[in-house]
TIRO-2110 file (N, C-alpha, C; in Angstrom, 1 decimal):
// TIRO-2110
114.4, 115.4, 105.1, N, 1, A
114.5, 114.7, 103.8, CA, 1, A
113.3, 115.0, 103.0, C, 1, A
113.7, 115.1, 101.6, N, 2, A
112.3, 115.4, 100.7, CA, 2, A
111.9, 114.2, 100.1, C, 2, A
110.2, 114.4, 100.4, N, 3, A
109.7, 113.1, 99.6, CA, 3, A
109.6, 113.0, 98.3, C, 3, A
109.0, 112.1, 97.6, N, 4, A
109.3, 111.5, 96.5, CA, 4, A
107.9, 111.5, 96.0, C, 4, A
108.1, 112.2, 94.8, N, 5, A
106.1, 112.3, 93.8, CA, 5, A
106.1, 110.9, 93.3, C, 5, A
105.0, 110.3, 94.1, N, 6, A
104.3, 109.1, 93.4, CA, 6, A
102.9, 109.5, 92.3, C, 6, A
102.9, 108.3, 90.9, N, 7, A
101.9, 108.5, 90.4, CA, 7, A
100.7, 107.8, 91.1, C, 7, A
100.1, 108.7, 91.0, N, 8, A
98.8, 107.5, 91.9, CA, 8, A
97.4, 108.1, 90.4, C, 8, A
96.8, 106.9, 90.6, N, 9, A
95.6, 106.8, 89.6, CA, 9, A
94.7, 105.8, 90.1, C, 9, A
93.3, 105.9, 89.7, N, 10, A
92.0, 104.6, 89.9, CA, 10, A
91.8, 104.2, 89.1, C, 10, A
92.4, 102.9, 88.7, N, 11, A
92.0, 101.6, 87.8, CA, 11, A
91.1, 100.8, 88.0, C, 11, A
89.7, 100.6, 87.6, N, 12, A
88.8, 99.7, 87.7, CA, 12, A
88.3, 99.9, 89.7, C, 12, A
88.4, 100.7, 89.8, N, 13, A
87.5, 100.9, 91.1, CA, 13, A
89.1, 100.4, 92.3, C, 13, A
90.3, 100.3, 91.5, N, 14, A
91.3, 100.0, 92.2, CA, 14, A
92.6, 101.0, 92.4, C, 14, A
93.2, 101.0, 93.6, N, 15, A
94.1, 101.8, 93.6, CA, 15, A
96.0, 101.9, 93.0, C, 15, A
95.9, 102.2, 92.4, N, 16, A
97.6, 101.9, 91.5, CA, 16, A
98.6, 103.7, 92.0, C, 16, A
99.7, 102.7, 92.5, N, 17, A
100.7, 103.8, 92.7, CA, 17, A
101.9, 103.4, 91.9, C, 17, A
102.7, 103.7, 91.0, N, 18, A
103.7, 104.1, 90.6, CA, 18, A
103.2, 102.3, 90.0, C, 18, A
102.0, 101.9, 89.2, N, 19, A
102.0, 100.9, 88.6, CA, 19, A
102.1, 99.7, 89.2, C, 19, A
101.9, 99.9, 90.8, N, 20, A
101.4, 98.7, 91.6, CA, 20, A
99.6, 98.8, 92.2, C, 20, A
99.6, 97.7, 91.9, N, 21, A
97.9, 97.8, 91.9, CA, 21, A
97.1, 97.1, 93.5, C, 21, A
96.4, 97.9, 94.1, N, 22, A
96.2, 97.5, 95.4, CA, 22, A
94.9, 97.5, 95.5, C, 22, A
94.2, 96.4, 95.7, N, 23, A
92.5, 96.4, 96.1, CA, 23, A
91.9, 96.7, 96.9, C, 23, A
90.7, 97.7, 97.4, N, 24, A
90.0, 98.2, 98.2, CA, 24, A
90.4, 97.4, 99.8, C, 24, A
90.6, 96.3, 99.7, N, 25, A
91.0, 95.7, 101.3, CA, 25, A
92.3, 95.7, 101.8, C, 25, A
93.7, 96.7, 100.6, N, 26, A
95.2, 96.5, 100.8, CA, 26, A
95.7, 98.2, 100.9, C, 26, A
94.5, 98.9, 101.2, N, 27, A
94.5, 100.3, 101.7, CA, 27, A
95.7, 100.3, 102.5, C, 27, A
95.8, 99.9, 103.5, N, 28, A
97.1, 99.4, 104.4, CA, 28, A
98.5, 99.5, 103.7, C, 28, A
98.2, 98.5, 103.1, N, 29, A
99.6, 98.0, 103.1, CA, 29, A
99.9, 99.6, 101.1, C, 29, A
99.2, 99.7, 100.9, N, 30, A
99.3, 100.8, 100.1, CA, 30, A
100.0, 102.1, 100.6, C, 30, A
99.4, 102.4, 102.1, N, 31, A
99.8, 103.4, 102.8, CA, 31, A
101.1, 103.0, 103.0, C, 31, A
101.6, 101.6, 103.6, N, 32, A
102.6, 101.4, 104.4, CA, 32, A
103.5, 101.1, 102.8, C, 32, A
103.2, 101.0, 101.7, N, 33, A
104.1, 100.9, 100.7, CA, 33, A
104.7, 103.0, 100.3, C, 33, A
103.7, 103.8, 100.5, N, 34, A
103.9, 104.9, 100.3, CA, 34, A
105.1, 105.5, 100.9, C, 34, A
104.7, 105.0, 102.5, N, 35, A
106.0, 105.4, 103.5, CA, 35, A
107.3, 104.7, 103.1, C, 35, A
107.4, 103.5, 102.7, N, 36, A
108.4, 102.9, 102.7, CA, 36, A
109.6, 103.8, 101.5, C, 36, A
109.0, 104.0, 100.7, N, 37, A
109.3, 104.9, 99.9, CA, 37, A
109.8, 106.5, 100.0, C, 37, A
109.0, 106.6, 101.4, N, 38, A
109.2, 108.1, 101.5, CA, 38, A
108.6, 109.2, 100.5, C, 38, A
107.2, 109.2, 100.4, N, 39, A
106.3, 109.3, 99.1, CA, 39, A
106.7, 110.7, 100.1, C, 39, A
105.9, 111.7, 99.1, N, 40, A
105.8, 113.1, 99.4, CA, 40, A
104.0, 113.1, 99.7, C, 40, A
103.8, 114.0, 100.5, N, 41, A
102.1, 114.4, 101.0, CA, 41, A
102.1, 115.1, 99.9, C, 41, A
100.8, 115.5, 99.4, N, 42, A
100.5, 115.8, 98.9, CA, 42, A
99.2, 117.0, 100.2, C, 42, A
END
């Protein structure tokens, strides 16, 4: 199956994917939001 381009950017020392905003201690759950999606590696 092919993954899926997420936008990823650093907002304010914070990490935002596809305009969800995750703070330095939701690294986790950022990864596990990536997979859920089936994001593409880069």
């Amino acid at each position: 199956m092919v993954g899926r381009d997420v936008y990823l950017r650093v907002v304010d020392n914070k990490l935002e994917i596809d305009g969800i905003i995750f703070e330095h201690s939701e690294l986790r759950e950022a990864k596990e939001y990536m997979q859920s999606i089936n994001a593409q590696e880069a």
